[in-house]
N, C-alpha and C positions, 0 to 999 in steps of 0.2 A: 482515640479513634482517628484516623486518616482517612484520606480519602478512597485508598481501595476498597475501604470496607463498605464504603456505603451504596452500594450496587444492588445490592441486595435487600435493601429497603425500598427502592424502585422495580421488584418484581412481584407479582400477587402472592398470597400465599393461602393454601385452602385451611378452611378452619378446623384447629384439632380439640376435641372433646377429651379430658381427661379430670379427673379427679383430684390430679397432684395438683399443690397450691401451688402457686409466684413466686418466684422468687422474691427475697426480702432483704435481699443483702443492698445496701446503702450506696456503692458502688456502681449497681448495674444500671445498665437505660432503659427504656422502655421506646416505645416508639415515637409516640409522642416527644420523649425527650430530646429523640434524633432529627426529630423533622424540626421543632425550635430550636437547638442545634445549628444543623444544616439553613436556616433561614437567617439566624444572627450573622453567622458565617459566611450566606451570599450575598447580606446586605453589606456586610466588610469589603468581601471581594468577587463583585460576583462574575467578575470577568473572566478570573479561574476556575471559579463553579462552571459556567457557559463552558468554556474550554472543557471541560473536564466529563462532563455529563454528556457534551454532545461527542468528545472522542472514543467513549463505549458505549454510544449509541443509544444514550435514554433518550436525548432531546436533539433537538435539529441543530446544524451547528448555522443557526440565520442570523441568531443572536451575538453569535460569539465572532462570526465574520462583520458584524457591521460593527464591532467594539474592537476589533483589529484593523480595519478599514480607518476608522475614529483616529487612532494610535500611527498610522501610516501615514497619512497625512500631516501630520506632526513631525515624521521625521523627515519629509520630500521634501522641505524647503533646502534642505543642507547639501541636495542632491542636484546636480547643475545637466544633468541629463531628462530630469524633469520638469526645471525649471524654466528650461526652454520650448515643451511641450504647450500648446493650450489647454482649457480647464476638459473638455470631453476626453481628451485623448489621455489626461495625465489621470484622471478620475479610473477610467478603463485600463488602464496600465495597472494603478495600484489595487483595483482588485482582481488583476490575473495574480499580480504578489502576493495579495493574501492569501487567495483559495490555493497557491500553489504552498505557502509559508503554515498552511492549517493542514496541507496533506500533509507535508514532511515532518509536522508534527505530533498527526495521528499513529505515524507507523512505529509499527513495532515489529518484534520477532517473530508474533503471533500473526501481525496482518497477511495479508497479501495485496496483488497487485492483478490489475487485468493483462493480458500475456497479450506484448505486443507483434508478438510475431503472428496472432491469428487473429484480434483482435478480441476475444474473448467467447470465439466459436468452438474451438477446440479445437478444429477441421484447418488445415491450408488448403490450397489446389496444387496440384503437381504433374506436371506433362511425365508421362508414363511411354514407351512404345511396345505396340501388341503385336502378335503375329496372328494372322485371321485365315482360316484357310474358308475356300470356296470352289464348290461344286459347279464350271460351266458347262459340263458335258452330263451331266447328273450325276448320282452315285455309281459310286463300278460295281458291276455284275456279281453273282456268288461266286460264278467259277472266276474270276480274275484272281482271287486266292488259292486256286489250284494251278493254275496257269503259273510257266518259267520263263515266258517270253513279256508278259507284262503285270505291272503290282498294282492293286490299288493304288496306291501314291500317283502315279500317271493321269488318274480323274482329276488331282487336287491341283488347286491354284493357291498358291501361298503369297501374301501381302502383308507388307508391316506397316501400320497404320501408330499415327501420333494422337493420343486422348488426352485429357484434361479430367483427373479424376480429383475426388476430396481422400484428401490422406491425412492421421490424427496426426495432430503439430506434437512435435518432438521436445520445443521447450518446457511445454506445461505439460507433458503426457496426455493430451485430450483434455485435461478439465479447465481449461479457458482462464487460469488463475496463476498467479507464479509466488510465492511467499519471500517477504520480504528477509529472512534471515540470511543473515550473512553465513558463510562456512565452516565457520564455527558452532553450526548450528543453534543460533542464539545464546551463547554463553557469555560470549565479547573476551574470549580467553582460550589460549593452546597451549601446545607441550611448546617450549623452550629446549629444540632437543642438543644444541650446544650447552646450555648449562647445565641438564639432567645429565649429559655424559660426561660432564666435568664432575659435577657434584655427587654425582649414583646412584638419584632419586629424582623423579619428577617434578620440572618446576615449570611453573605455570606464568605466561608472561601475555599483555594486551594481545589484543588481534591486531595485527598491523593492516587487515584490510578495510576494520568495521570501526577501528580504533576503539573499541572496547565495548561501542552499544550492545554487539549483537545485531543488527539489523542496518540493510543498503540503506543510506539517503538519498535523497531525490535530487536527479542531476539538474545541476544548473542549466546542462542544454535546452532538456523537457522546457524548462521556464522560458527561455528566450524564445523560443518555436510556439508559445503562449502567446506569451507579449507580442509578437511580428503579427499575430492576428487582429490586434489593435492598432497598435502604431508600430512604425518604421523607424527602429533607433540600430544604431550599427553593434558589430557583436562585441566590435573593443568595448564600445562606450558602456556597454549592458554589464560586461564583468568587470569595468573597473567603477562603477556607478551603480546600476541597479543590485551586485549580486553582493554587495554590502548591507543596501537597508534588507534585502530579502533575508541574510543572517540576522538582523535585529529581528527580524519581524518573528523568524522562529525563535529567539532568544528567549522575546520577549513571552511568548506562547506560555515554554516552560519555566519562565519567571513568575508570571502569573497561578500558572499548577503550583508550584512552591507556594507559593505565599497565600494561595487559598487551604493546602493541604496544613500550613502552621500555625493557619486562625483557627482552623477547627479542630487540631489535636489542639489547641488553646482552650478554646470555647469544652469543651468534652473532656477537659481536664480533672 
């Protein structure tokens, strides 16, 4: 058993009446065996269970940010853009890096993201310009459409007026959402079409944009436009200092997912 599987043990299930027995074979688990399982397994590791459970949404992820927080500070000392900081300011710093080091490692091909161009309305505003027409003399008369000396049109007063209307945002097409997949459509793989024309069959080579995940990561900018909301550290010093530990820190995330998912194909062996 891995950990994908166990998803499904944390959703109800209605109860089914039937007459066939149990299985009986020696091999299988029962639920029981997965929930003792699962409990041996977060008492090993349970910082990748926290990780793992609250990145498909069973549990909150409160736990597993303040055991990444834990872990963070452990590695600030090595970090001379923090240690220059005082204790409030350097405490607020590292958890703009975690909560930004636990998004970038929730996503996936499947997530999305809130669309920043509308902010997750699905609506922008957009100056429009209208032509209005207006009657100062009133409506023109029935015979002014029989008449060759003057036209309707003569009663009309025409104005172009500038509005501010709401118009569906074009990145997310209205649904206030943008999916994290890279253009590959989450494969993390394309056609090679110099080798396939070399060769005369399709070959398939990384994505050079996603580098193989399948899905965008979270830009370093996002994070320092974070952090400026706590403290004031300049932008050299942030990527050549903070945007190091922020890599351990998601390293560390799916280090953690590993070694929780290989106690418990252990454990379920």
């Amino acid at each position: 058993m891995n950990l994908e599987s166990i998803a499904k043990y944390f959703a109800p299930k209605s109860p089914m009446f039937s007459d066939s027995p149990l299985a009986t074979a020696s091999d299988s688990l029962t639920g029981t065996d997965v929930m003792a399982a699962l409990g041996l397994a977060g008492h090993k590791c349970g910082f990748g269970f926290d990780l793992y459970l609250s990145k498909i949404g069973i549990s909150s992820p409160d736990i597993a940010l303040e055991r990444l927080y834990e872990q963070a500070r452990k590695l600030s000392g090595k970090f001379r853009a923090l240690s220059e900081l005082d204790e409030s300011a350097r405490s607020g710093v590292l958890k703009v890096l975690c909560a930004f080091a636990y998004q970038d490692y929730s996503r996936s091909a499947a997530s999305t993201r809130k669309c920043d161009c509308c902010d997750g309305s699905g609506f922008t505003e957009a100056q429009v310009f209208t032509n209005k027409v207006s009657y100062p003399w009133g409506k023109p008369p029935y015979w002014s459409k029989m008449s060759r000396a003057v036209r309707p049109s003569d009663w009309e007063s025409w104005t172009q007026a500038r509005e501010v209307v709401r118009v569906k945002c074009k990145p997310c097409n209205g649904k206030g959402v943008i999916s994290n997949s890279c253009r590959c459509h989450g494969k993390g793989k394309v056609l090679d079409k110099a080798e396939s024309d070399r060769q005369g069959v399709p070959v398939m080579k990384a994505c050079d944009r996603c580098g193989g995940r399948g899905y965008a990561r979270l830009k370093f900018s996002t994070v320092i436009e974070g952090i400026n909301t706590v403290a004031e550290i300049k932008k050299t010093a942030a990527y050549e200092q903070l945007q190091p530990l922020f890599e351990e820190l998601v390293a560390e995330c799916h280090k953690q997912e590993s070694m929780a998912d290989a106690i418990l194909s252990k454990v379920t062996r």
